[in-house]
VMD Tcl script that draws the C-alpha trace (Angstrom):
set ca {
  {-9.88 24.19 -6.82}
  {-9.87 26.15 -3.33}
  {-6.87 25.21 -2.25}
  {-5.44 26.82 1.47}
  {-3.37 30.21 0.82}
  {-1.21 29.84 3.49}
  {-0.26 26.05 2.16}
  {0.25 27.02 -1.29}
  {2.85 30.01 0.28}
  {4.98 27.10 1.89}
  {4.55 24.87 -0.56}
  {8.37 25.18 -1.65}
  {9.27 24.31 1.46}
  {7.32 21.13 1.33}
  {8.78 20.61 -1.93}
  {11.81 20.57 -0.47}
  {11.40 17.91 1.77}
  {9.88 15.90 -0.02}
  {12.53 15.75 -2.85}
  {15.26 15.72 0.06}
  {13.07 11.95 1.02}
  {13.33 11.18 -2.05}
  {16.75 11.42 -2.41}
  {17.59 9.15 0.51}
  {15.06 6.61 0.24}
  {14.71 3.85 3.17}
  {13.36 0.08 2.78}
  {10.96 -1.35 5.60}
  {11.99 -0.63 9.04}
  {15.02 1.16 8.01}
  {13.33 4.50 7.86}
  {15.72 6.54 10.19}
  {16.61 9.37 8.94}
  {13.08 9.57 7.14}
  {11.72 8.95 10.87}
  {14.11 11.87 11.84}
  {13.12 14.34 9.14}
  {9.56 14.55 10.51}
  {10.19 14.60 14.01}
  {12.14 17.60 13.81}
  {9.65 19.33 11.21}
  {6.98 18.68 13.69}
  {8.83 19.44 16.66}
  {9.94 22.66 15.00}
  {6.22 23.75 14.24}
  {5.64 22.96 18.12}
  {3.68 19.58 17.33}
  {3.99 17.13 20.23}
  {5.77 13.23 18.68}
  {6.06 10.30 20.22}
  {8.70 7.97 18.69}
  {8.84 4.03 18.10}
  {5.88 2.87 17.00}
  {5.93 0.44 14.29}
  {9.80 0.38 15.02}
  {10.52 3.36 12.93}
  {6.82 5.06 13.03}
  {6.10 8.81 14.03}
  {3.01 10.09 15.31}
  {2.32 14.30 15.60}
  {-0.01 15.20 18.06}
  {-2.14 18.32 17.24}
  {-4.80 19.18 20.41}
  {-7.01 21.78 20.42}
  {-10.24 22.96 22.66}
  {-11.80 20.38 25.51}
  {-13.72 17.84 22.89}
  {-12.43 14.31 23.26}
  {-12.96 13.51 19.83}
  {-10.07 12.58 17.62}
  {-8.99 11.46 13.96}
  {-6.08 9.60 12.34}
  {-4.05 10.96 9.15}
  {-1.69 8.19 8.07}
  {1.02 8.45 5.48}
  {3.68 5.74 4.72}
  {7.34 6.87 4.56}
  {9.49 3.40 3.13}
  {11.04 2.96 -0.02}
  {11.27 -0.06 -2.82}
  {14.52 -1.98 -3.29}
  {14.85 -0.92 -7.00}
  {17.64 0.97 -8.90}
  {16.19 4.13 -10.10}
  {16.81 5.32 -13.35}
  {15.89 8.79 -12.99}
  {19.45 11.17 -13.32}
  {17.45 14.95 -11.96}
  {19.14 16.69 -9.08}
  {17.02 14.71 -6.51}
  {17.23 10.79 -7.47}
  {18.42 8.76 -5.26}
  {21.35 8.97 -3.44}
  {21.46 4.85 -2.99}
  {22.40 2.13 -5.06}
  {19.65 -0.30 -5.33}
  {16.81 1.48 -3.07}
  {13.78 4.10 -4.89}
  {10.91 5.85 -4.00}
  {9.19 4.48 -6.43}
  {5.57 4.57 -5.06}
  {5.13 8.33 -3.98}
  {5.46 7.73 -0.04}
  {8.06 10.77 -0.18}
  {5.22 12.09 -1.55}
  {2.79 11.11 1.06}
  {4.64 11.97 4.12}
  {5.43 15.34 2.12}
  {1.30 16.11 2.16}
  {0.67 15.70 5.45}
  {3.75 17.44 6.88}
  {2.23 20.43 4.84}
  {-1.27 19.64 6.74}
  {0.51 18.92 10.15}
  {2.24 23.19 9.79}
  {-1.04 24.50 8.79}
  {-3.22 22.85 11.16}
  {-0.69 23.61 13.98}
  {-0.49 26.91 12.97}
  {-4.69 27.57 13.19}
  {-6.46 24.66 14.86}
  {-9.83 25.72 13.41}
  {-10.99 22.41 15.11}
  {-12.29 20.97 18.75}
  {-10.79 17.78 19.23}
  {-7.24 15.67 18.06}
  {-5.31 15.38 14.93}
  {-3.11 12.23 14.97}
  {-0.81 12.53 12.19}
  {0.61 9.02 11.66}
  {3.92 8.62 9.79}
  {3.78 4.75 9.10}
  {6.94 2.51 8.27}
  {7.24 -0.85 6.37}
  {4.02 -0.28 3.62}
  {5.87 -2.18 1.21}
  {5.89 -6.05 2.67}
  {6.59 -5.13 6.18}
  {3.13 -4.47 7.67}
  {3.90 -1.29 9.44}
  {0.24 -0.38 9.84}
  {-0.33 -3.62 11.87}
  {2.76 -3.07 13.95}
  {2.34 0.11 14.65}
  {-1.42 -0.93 15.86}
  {0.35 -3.93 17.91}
  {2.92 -1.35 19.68}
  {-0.67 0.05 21.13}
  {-1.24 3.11 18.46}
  {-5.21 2.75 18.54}
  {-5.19 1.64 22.59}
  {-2.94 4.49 23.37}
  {-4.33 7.31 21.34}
  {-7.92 6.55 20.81}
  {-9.23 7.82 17.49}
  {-13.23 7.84 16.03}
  {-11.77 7.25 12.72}
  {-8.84 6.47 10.25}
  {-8.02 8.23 6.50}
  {-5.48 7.19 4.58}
  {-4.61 8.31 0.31}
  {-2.52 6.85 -1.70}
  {-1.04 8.76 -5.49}
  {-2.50 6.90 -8.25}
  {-0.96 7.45 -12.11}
  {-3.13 7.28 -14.84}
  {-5.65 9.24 -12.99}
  {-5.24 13.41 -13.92}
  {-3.35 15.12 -11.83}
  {-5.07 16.98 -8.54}
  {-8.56 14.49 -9.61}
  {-9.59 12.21 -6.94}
  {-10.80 8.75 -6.95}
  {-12.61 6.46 -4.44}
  {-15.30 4.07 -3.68}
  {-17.07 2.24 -1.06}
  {-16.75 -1.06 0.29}
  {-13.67 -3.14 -1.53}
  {-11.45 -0.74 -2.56}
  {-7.94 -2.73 -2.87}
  {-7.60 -6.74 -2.80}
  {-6.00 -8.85 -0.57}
  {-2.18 -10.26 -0.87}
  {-1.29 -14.02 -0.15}
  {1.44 -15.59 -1.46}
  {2.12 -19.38 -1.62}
  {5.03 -22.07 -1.58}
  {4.03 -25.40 -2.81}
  {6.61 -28.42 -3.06}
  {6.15 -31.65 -5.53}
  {8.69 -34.72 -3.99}
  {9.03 -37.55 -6.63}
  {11.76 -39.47 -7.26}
  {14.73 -38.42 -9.95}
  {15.62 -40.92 -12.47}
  {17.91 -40.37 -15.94}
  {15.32 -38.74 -18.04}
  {15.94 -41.58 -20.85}
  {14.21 -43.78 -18.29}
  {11.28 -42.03 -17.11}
  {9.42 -45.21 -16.27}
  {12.25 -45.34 -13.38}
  {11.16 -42.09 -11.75}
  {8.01 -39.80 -9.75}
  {8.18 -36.89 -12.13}
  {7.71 -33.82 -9.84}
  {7.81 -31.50 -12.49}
  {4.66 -32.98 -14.78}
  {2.80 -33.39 -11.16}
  {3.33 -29.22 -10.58}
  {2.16 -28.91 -13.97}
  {-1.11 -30.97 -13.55}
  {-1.08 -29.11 -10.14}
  {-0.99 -25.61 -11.74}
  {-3.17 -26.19 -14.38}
  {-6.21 -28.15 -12.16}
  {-5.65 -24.46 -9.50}
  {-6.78 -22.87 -12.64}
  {-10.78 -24.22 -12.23}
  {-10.86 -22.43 -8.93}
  {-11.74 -19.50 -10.01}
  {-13.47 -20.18 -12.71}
  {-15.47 -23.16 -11.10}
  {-15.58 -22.91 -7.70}
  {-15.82 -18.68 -7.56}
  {-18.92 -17.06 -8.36}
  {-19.21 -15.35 -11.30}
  {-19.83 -12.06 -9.71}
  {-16.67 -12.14 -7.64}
  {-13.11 -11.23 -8.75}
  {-10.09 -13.14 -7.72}
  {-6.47 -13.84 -9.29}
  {-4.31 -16.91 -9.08}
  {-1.04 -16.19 -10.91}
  {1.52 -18.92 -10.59}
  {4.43 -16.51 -10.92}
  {7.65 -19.02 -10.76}
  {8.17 -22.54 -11.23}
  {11.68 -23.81 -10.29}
  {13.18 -27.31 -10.93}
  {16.39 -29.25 -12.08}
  {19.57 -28.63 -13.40}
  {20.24 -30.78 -16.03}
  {18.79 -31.54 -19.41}
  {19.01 -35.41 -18.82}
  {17.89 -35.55 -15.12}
  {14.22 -36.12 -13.79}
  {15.16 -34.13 -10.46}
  {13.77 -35.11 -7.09}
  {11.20 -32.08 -6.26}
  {9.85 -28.94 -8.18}
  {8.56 -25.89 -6.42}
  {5.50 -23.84 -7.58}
  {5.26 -20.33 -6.12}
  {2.84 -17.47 -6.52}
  {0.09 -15.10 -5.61}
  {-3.35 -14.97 -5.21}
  {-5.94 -11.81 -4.85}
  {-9.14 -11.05 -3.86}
  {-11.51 -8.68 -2.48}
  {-13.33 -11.37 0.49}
  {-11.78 -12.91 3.52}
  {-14.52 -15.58 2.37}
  {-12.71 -15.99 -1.14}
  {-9.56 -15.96 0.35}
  {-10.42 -18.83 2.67}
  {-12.37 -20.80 -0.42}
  {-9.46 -20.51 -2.64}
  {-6.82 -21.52 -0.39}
  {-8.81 -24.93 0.59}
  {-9.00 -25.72 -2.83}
  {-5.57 -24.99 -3.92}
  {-4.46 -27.36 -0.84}
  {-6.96 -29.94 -1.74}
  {-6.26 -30.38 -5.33}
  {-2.17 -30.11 -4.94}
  {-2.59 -33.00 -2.61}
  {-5.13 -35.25 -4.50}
  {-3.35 -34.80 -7.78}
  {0.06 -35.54 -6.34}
  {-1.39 -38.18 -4.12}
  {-2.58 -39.64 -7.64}
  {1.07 -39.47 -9.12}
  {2.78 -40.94 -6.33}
  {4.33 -38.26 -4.80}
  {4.44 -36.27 -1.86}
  {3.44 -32.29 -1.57}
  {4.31 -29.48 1.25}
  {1.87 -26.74 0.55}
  {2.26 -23.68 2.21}
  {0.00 -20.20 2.20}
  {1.08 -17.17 3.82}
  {-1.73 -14.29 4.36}
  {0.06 -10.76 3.89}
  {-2.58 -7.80 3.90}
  {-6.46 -8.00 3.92}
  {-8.65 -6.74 1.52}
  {-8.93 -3.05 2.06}
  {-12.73 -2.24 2.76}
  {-13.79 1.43 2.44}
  {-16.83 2.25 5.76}
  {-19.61 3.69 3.69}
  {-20.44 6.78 6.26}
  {-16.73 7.81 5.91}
  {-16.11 7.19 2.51}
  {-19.59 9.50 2.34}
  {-18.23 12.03 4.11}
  {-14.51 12.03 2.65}
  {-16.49 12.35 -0.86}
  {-17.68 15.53 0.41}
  {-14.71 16.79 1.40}
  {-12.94 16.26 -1.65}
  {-15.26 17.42 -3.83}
  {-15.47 21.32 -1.89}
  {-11.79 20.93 -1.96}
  {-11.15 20.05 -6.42}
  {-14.46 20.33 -7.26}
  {-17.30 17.82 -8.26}
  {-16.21 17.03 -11.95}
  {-12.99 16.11 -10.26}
  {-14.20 13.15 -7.88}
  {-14.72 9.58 -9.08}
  {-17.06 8.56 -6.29}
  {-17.30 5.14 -7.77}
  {-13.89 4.05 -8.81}
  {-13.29 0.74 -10.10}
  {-11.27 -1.27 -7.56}
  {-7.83 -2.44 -8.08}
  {-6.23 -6.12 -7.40}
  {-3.19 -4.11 -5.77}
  {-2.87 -4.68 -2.20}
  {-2.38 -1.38 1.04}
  {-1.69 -2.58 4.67}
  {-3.88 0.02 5.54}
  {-6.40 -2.72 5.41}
  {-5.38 -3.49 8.81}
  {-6.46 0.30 10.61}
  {-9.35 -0.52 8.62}
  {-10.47 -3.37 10.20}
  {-9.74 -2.02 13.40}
  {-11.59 1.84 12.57}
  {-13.70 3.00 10.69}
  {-12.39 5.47 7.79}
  {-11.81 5.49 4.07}
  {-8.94 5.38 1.92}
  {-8.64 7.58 -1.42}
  {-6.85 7.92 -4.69}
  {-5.15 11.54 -5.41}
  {-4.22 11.78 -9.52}
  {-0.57 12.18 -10.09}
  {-0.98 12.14 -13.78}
  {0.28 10.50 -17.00}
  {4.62 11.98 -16.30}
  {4.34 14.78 -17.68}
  {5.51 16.82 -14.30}
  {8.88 15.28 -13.76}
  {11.94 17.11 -14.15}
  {14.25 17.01 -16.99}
  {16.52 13.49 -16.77}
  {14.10 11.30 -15.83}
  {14.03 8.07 -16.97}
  {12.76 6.59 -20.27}
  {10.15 4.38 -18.74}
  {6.62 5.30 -17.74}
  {5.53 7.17 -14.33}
  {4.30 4.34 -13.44}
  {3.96 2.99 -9.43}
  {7.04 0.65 -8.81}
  {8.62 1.65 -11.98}
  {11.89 2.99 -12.40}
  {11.46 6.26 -13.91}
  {8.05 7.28 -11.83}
  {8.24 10.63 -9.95}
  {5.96 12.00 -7.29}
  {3.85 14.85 -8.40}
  {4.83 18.02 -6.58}
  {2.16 19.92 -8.21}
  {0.02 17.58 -5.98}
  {1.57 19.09 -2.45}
  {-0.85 21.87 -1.96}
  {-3.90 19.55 -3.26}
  {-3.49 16.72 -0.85}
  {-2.31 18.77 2.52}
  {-5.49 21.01 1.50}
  {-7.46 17.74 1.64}
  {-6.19 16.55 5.07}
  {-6.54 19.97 6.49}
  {-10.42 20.02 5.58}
  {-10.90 16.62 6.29}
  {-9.47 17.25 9.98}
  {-11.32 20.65 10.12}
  {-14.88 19.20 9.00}
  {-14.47 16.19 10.87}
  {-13.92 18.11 13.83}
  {-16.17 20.86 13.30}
  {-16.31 23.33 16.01}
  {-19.66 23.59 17.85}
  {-21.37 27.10 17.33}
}
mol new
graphics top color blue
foreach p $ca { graphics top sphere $p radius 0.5 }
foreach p [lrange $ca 0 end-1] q [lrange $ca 1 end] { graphics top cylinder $p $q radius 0.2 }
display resetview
């Protein structure tokens, strides 16, 4: 690895802050003191910050030389709302809320890039560093793009990277095109008519028409998808009654569906509404379907996923870059910058759980488990990766 000196002689400090994040985790749009925490690191490094994007967003300005050209850095900053498990020195301080997906982590990494970039500016052009709210749910990246982030402070392109466990530790993953699915959730409603359930002849049974209805959304994918596509349809809960002699009047089918095409996404909803209707149309009853679009699929631009490649592999080496990662069904609302700017989105290792400090918990270090841990081993690797990204990107002329 060539990792940056002068980042790997802070890196304690970075440490630091990270685990201090972790220890007082925030949920979506309740990232104040998180919010706080890098505003005053980047103030304190001289960094320009304006406030209030997003809500609870920060973004670090880093200028140097007369070039117009600029870049975006994002990292995400909120917590899960999950008891953590973990008893070392730096779990969390509240009940009920975790960093559980590594944006301590995140944030962490490029607070070490924003100190050493604003302490040599080997660059002509703009850094904007952009600490991001609400990841998880709240769709901070499309708020903070509605509060004018892109109009504002025009940037060429956008980079985002994201911890993944399971890969080895400081190895990087990425690929273009589709690199995360989309995430849609729906809320379907079967009205029938309750009866005594001796005297089933008496009643519209919603619950058999959800289960027709669950079982018919099934085909869609494997019938009306191509082959060569992936997409997921999970019914996930199914909730009806309250007795074991009562037909009830209604039965509600909720769930999620996942793929990596706006055109999928649109083909599988208009079946799912189609069939829930016709087949409760064909048991007499009545159906309110609903389908709620969360984050798009998050599409990797091929020039800048090209040119991130490079980056990472002068930064870890070549055996340590998986330039053609498979793609996972998990969703990022950095799909949004994406569709606004070009840029690329990559997978840093955080490895298998060996790293984490004595008391953690029992379960894996898993994303959105319990006992998971952000690798701090990772600090230096990541800020060393943002820092050369920035620096190459905005290469100064001879």
């Amino acid at each position: 690895m060539k990792l940056i000196d002068p980042i790997l002689q802070f890196q304690s400090e970075i440490q630091e802050i990270r685990r201090d994040i972790h220890a007082h985790p925030e949920l979506c749009y309740e990232e104040h003191r998180t919010a706080e925490v890098v505003a005053n690191q980047l103030t304190q490094w001289g960094i320009p910050v304006v406030r209030g994007l997003g809500k609870t967003g920060v973004l670090g300005i880093i200028r140097n030389g007369d070039s117009p050209r600029a870049i975006g850095l994002r990292a995400d900053m909120d917590a899960l709302p999950m008891q953590e498990l973990n008893t070392f020195a730096h779990t969390s301080r509240h009940a009920g809320k975790m960093h559980a997906c590594g944006h301590d982590g995140h944030t962490a990494m490029l607070l070490g890039a924003a100190k050493y970039l604003a302490q040599h500016r080997d660059f002509d052009g703009t850094v904007y560093l952009i600490f991001q709210p609400a990841e998880e749910g709240g769709g901070g990246a499309r708020a903070m793009m509605q509060d004018g982030l892109f109009e504002q402070y025009p940037m060429e392109a956008v980079f985002g990277m994201h911890n993944w466990p399971g890969i080895a530790s400081g190895h990087f993953a990425v690929t273009p095109g589709p690199m995360m699915a989309s995430s849609n959730e729906f809320y379907v409603t079967v009205r029938g008519k309750g009866a005594h359930a001796a005297q089933p002849h008496k009643s519209i049974d919603p619950i058999m028409t959800a289960i027709q209805i669950a079982q018919s959304w099934q085909t869609i994918v494997s019938r009306n998808a191509s082959p060569l596509e992936s997409a997921v349809l999970s019914v996930t809960q199914i909730h009806s009654g309250s007795a074991t002699n009562v037909i009830p009047d209604e039965a509600t089918l909720i769930g999620t569906v996942r793929a990596f095409s706006t055109e999928m996404i649109d083909l599988i909803e208009r079946r799912m509404q189609t069939i829930a209707q016709h087949t409760a149309a064909a048991f007499d009853a009545e159906v309110e379907f609903s389908f709620k679009r969360n984050y798009p699929p998050l599409i990797n631009h091929a020039a800048e996923t090209a040119f991130a490649t490079e980056v990472m592999r002068a930064v870890v080496g070549a055996d340590k870059v998986d330039a053609h990662t498979e793609p996972t069904m998990g969703a990022e609302d950095f799909a949004f910058m994406l569709q606004a700017k070009p840029g690329c989105y990559v997978f840093l290792g955080n490895g298998e759980g060996s790293h984490r400090d004595a008391g953690h918990g029992l379960g894996p270090c898993n994303l959105h488990n319990p006992s998971y841990d952000f690798n701090d081993a990772l600090l230096p690797v990541g800020a060393t990766y943002w820092v050369r990204l920035a620096e190459s990107y905005l290469k100064k002329s001879a």
